[in-house]
C-alpha positions in Angstrom: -38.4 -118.3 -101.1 -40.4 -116.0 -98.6 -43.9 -115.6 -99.2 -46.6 -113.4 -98.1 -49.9 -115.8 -98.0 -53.2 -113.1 -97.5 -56.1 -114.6 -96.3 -59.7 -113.5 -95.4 -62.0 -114.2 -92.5 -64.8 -113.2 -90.7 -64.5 -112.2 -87.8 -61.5 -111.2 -85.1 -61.7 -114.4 -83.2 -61.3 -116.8 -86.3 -58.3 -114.7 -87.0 -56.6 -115.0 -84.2 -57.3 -118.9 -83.5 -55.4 -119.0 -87.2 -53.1 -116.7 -86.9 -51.9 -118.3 -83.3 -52.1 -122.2 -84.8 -49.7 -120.5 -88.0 -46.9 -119.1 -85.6 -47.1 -122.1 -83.1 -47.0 -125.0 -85.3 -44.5 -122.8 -87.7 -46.0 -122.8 -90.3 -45.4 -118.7 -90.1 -43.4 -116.8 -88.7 -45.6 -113.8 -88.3 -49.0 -113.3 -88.8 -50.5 -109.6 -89.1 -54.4 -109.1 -88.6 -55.6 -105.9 -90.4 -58.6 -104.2 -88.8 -62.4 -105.0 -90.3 -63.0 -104.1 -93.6 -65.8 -104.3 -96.2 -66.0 -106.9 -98.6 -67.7 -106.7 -102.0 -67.8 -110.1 -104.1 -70.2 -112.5 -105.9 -71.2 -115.7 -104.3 -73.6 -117.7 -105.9 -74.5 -115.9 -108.5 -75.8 -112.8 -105.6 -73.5 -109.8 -105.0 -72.5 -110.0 -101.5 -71.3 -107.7 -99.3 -69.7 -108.8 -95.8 -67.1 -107.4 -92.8 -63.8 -109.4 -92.9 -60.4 -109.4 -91.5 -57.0 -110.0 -93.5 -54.7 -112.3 -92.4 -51.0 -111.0 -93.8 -48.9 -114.3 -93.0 -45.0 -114.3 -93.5 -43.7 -117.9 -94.7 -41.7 -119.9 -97.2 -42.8 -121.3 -100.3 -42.1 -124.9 -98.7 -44.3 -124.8 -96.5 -47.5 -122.9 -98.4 -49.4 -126.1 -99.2 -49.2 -127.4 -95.6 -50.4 -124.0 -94.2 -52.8 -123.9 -96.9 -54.4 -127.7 -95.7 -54.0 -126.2 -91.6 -55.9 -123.2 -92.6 -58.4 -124.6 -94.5 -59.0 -127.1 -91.7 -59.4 -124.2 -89.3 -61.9 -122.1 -91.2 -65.0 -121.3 -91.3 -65.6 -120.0 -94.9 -67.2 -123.1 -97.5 -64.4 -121.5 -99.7 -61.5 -119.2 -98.1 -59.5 -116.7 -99.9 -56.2 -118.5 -99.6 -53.2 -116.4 -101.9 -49.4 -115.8 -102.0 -47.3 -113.5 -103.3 -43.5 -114.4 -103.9 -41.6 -111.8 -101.7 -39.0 -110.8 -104.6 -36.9 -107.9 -102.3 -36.6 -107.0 -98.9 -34.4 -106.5 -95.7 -31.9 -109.9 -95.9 -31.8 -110.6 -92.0 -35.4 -110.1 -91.9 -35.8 -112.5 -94.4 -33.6 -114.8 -93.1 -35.4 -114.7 -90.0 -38.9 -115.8 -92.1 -37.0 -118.8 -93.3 -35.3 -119.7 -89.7 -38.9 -119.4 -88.2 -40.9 -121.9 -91.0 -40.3 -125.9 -90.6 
C-alpha cells in the first residue's frame, strides 16, 4: 500500500540531504519540501515556537520502518516528527509508479 510519510525539519539543507538519501536509496519515490513554516508545540514542558520545513515523501507501507531507521539516522531533531498516512484513492498509474520506484 502507498503511503504518504510527513516529516519535519529544521532547516532547508537537512531537508534536502533527506529528501535526496530517500529517492536515491529508494526508499521514496518522491519527496516534496514545503516552504518554512511556523511551528507551535510543547517540548519539555515549555511552549516552543520554531521555523521548520515538511518533508511530504511518497512510499509503500513495506518499506516505512526502514525509511523511518534512514531518517532517523539522518536527523537532527532528539525526537523527529516521523508519520504516515495510508494513501486510500488516487490516480492507478501514478500509484503504480510509487510502488515500482520503492525496494
Amino acid at each position: 500500500m502507498s503511503i504518504v510519510s510527513i516529516i519535519t525539519v529544521g532547516d532547508l539543507k537537512h531537508a534536502e540531504e533527506i529528501a535526496r538519501r530517500l529517492v536515491g536509496e529508494r526508499l521514496a519515490a518522491c519527496v516534496n519540501i514545503l516552504p518554512s513554516m511556523r511551528s507551535v508545540y510543547r517540548w519539555k514542558d515549555r511552549v516552543e515556537e520554531s521555523t521548520e520545513f515538511i518533508l511530504l515523501v511518497k512510499t509503500e507501507q513495506r518499506v516505512f520502518e526502514k525509511m523511518k531507521r534512514r531518517v532517523l539516522e539522518l536527523h537532527s531533531y532528539e525526537l523527529p516528527e516521523i508519520i504516515a498516512l495510508d494513501i486510500s484513492e488516487g490516480l492507478e498509474g501514478y500509484l503504480d509508479w510509487i510502488s515500482s520506484n520503492v525496494e
